[in-house]
C-alpha positions as CSV (number, residue, x, y, z in Angstrom):
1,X,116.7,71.3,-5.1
2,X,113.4,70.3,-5.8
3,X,112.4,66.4,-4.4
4,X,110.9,64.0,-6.3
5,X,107.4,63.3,-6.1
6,X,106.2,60.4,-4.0
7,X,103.8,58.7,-5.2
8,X,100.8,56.9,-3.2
9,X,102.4,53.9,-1.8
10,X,100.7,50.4,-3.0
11,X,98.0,49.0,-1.4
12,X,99.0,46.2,1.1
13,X,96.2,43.5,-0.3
14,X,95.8,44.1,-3.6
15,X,99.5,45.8,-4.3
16,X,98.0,48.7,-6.7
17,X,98.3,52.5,-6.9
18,X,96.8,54.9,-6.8
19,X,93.7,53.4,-7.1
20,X,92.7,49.6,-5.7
21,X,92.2,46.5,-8.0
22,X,88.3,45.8,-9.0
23,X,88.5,42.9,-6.0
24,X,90.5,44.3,-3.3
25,X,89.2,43.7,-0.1
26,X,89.9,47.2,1.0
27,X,86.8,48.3,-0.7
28,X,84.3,45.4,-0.4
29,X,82.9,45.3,3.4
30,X,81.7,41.9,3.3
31,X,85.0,40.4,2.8
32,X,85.8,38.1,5.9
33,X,89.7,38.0,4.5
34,X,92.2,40.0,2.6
35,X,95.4,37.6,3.2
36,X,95.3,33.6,3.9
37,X,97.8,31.3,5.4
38,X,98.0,27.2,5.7
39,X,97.9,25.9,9.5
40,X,99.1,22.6,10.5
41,X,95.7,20.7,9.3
42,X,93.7,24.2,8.4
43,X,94.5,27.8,7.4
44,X,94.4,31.4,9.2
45,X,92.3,34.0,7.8
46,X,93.4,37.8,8.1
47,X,91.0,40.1,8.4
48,X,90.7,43.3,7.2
49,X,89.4,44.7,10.3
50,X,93.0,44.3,11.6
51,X,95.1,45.4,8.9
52,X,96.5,48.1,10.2
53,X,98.0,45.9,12.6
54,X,98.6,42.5,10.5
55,X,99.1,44.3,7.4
56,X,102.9,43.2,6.3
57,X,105.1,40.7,6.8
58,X,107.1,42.6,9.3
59,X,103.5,43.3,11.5
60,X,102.5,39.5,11.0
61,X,105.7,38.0,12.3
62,X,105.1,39.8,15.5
63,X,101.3,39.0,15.6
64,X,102.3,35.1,15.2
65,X,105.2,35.6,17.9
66,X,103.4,37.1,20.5
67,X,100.4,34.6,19.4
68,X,102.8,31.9,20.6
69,X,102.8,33.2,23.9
70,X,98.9,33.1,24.7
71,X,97.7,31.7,28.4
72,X,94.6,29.8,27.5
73,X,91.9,28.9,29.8
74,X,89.5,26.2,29.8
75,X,85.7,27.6,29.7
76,X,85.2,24.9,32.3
77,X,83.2,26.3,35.1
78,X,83.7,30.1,35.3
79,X,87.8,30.1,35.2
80,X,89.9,33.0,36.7
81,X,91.2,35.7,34.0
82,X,93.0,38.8,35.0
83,X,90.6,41.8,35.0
84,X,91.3,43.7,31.4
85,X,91.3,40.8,29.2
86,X,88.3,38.9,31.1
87,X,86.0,42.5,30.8
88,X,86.7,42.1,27.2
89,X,86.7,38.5,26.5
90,X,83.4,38.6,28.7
91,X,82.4,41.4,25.9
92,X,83.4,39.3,23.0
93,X,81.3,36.6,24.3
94,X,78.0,38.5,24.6
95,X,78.4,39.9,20.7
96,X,79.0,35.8,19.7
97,X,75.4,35.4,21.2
98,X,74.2,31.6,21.7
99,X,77.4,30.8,19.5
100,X,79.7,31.2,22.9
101,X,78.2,28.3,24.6
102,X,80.8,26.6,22.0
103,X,83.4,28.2,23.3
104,X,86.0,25.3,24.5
105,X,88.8,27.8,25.7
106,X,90.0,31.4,25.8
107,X,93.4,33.4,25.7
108,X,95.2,36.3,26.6
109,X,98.6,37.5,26.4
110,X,101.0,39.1,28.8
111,X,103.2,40.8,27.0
112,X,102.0,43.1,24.1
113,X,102.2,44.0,20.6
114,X,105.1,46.9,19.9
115,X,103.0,48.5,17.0
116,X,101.8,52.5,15.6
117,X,98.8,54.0,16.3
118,X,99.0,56.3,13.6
119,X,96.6,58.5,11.4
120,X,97.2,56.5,7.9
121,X,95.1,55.1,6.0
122,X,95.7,51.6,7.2
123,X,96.3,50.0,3.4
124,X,98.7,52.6,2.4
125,X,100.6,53.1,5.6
126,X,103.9,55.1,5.1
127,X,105.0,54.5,8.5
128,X,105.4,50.6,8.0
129,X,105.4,50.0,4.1
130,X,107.1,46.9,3.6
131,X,108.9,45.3,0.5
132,X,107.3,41.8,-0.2
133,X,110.5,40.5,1.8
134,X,109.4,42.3,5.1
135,X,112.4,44.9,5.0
136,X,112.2,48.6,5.6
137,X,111.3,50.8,2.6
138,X,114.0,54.0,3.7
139,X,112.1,56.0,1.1
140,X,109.0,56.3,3.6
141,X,111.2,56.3,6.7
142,X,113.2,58.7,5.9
143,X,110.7,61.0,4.5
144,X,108.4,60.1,7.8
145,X,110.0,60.1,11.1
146,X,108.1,58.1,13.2
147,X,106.4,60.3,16.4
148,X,107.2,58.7,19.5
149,X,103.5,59.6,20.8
150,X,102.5,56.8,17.6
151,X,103.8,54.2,19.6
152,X,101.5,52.1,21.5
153,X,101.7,48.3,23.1
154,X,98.5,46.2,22.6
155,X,97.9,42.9,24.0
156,X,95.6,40.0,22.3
157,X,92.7,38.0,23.6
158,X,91.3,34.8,22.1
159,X,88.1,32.9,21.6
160,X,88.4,29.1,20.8
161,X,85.0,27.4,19.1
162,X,84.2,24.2,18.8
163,X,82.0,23.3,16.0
164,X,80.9,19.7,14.6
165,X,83.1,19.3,12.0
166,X,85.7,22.2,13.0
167,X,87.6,24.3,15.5
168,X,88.1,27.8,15.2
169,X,90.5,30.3,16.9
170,X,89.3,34.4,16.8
171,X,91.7,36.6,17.8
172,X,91.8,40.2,19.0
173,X,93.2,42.8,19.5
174,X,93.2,44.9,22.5
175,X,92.7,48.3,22.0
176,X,90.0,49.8,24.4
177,X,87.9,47.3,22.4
178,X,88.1,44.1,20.5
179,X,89.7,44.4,16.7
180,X,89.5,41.3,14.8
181,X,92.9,40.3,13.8
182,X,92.9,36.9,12.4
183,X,90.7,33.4,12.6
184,X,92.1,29.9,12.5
185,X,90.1,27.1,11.2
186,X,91.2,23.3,11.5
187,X,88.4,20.9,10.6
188,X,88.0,18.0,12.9
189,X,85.0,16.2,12.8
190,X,83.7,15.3,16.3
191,X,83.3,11.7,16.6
192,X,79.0,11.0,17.3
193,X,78.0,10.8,20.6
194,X,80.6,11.7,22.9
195,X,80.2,14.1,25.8
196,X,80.4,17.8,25.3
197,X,83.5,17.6,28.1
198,X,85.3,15.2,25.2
199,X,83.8,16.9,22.4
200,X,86.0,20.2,23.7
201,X,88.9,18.2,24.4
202,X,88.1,18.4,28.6
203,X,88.3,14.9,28.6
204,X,90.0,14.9,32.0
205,X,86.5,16.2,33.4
206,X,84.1,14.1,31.0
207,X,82.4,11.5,34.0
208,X,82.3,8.5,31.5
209,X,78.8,9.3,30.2
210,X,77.0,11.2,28.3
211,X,73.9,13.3,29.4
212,X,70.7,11.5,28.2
213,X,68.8,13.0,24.9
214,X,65.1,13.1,24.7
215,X,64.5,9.4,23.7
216,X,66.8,8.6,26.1
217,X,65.5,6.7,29.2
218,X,69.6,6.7,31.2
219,X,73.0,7.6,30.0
220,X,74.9,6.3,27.8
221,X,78.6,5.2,28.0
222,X,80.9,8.3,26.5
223,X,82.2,6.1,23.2
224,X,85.3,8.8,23.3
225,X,88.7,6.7,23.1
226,X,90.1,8.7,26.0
227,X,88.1,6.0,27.9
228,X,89.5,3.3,26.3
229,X,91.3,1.0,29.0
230,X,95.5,0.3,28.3
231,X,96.0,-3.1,26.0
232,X,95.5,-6.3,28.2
């Protein structure tokens, strides 16, 4: 019997076939986002650098669940990070340039992301194409039996900025190398004045001052409310 032709599945961003609509990320390089998603107070951007690994519901359940699990560390002093995830935050760093002396914290997870590493082109994969509800599509399963050498588990690392008006949260994936997966932006305007401990949320470390400017003739009381006595 003869079996139906298959056609190209849909691309995950912009949903056509064969081709890709006239603004689909997948074919503009300086896009920063193909998919967006509200935060408590801000939104997450995915990035098209990641989509083979964000690139369907299914995929982006798992990033957010093993997300939830990230050990952060304040970029206090020089903290302690296990060896593979501080080589390549330490790498991240350097490519962020003067930008990573914002850096308030950074994050790494212990357990890993159960994903494929497989030779598809990531918009169109036919290994984990997803109905809009995040189910299995058999058609593709069936047809494409999943290689057991495909399998791989990659763990994430992230970078927390803190900007004037905003924070921001890069994440990575691990995979011999940093792949942008996602950035969170929350806007939170940094009250004027305070010291850079308070300003990255290290008030526990902030010594009640701040360090003079260049008109500055002695330091000035931190005016962050972390300092602020109880009520008499």
């Amino acid at each position: 019997m003869t079996r139906p032709y298959r056609t190209i599945p849909v691309c995950l961003a912009c949903r056509q076939t064969p081709e890709h609509a006239g603004l689909c990320p997948s074919t503009d390089d300086e896009t920063t986002y193909y998919l967006q998603h509200p935060l408590p107070g801000g939104h997450r951007d995915w990035t098209p650098a990641g989509i083979r690994y964000t690139g369907t519901p299914a995929r982006r359940h798992a990033v957010r669940a093993l997300m939830a699990t990230t050990v952060w560390a304040r970029m206090h002093d020089t903290p302690e990070l296990p060896m593979s995830p501080g080589l390549l935050i330490k790498h991240i760093l350097a490519g962020l340039g003067s930008t990573s002396r914002r850096t308030a914290r950074v994050g790494y997870t212990t357990d890993y992301l159960n994903t494929l590493d497989c030779p598809c082109d990531p918009w169109r994969c036919i290994h984990d194409h997803r109905s809009p509800t995040g189910g299995p599509s058999p058609d593709w399963f069936t047809e494409h039996e999943i290689d057991p050498d495909m399998l791989v588990n990659v763990p994430l690392v992230a970078v927390e900025i803190r900007w004037a008006q905003m924070w921001q949260t890069y994440w990575f994936a691990d995979v011999g190398g940093a792949v942008s997966l996602a950035i969170d932006s929350v806007p939170e305007i940094s009250p004027p004045g305070i010291s850079v401990a308070c300003h990255r949320r290290w008030c526990d470390v902030c010594p009640g001052d701040t360090k003079p400017g260049p008109r500055d003739t002695a330091r000035k009381p931190c005016p962050c409310s972390c300092h602020s006595g109880p009520p008499s």
